[in-house]
C-alpha positions in Angstrom: 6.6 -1.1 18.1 7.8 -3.6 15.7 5.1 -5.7 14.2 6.4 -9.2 12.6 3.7 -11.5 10.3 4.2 -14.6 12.6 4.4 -18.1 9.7 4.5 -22.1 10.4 7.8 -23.0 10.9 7.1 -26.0 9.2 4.9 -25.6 6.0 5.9 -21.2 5.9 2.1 -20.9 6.3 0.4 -17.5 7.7 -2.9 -18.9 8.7 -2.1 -19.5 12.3 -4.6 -19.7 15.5 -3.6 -19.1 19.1 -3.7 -22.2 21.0 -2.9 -21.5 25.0 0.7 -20.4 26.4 3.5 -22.1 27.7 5.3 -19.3 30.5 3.3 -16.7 29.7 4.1 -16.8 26.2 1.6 -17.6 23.7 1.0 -20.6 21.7 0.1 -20.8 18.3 -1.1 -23.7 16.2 -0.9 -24.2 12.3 -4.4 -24.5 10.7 -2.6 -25.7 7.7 -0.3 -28.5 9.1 -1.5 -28.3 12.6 2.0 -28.0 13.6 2.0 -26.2 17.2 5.1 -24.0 18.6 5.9 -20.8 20.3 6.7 -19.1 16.3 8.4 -16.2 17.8 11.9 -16.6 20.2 11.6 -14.1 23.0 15.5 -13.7 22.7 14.7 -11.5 19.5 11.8 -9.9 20.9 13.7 -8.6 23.3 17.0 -8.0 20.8 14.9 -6.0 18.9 13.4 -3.6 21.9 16.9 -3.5 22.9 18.0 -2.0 20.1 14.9 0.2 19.6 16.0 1.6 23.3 19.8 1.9 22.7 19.0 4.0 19.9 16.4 6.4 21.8 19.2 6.4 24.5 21.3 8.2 21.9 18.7 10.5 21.1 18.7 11.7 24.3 14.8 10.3 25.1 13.9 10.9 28.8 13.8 7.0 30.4 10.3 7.8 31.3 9.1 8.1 27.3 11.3 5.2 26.5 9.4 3.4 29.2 6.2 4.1 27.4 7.4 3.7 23.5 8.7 0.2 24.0 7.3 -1.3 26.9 10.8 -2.1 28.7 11.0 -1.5 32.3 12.9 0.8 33.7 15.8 -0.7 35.7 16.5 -2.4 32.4 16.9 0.7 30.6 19.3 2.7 33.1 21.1 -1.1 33.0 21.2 -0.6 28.8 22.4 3.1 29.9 25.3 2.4 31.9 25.9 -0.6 29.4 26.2 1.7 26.7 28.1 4.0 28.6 30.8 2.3 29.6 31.5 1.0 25.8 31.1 4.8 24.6 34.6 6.2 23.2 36.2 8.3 25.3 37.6 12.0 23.8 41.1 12.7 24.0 42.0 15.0 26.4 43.6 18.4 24.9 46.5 20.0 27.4 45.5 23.2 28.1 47.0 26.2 26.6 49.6 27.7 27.9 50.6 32.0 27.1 54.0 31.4 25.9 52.7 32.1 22.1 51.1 35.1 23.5 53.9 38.2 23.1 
């Protein structure tokens, strides 16, 4: 998984403490500035796992194992699937030969 150093938003200070949760998310307080916030957006948590499974999905990575490397439930990833699917390029379709060369 990805693993980002989390810093005050505020004073760019590492020296953070947990301090409760707001939706299930953790909190985190500032022991510097005692500014307190959220730090890290879930909407790039969740870009980045997104990513990480678009790019197994190419790799051909059973769902189950790309269920346990990221931690993204399943429905989500056949939804990522068919996502990805349906922007793939499609091949040009060759005629089939024909035997009028053939003498």
């Amino acid at each position: 998984m990805l693993q980002t150093t989390l810093t005050c938003g505020k004073c760019s200070s590492a020296d953070l403490r947990k301090n409760g949760s707001r939706h299930g998310q953790p909190k985190y307080q500032c022991k510097a500035c005692r500014h307190q916030a959220l730090f890290e957006p879930a909407a790039a948590r969740k870009a980045a796992q997104y990513a990480q499974v678009e790019k197994l999905l190419v790799e051909r990575v059973s769902q189950r194992a790309i269920v346990r490397l990221t931690g993204v439930a399943r429905p989500t990833i056949v939804k990522l699937a068919k996502k990805s699917a349906d922007h793939a390029p499609v091949a040009p379709q060759t005629p089939p030969a024909t035997g009028a060369g053939v003498g």
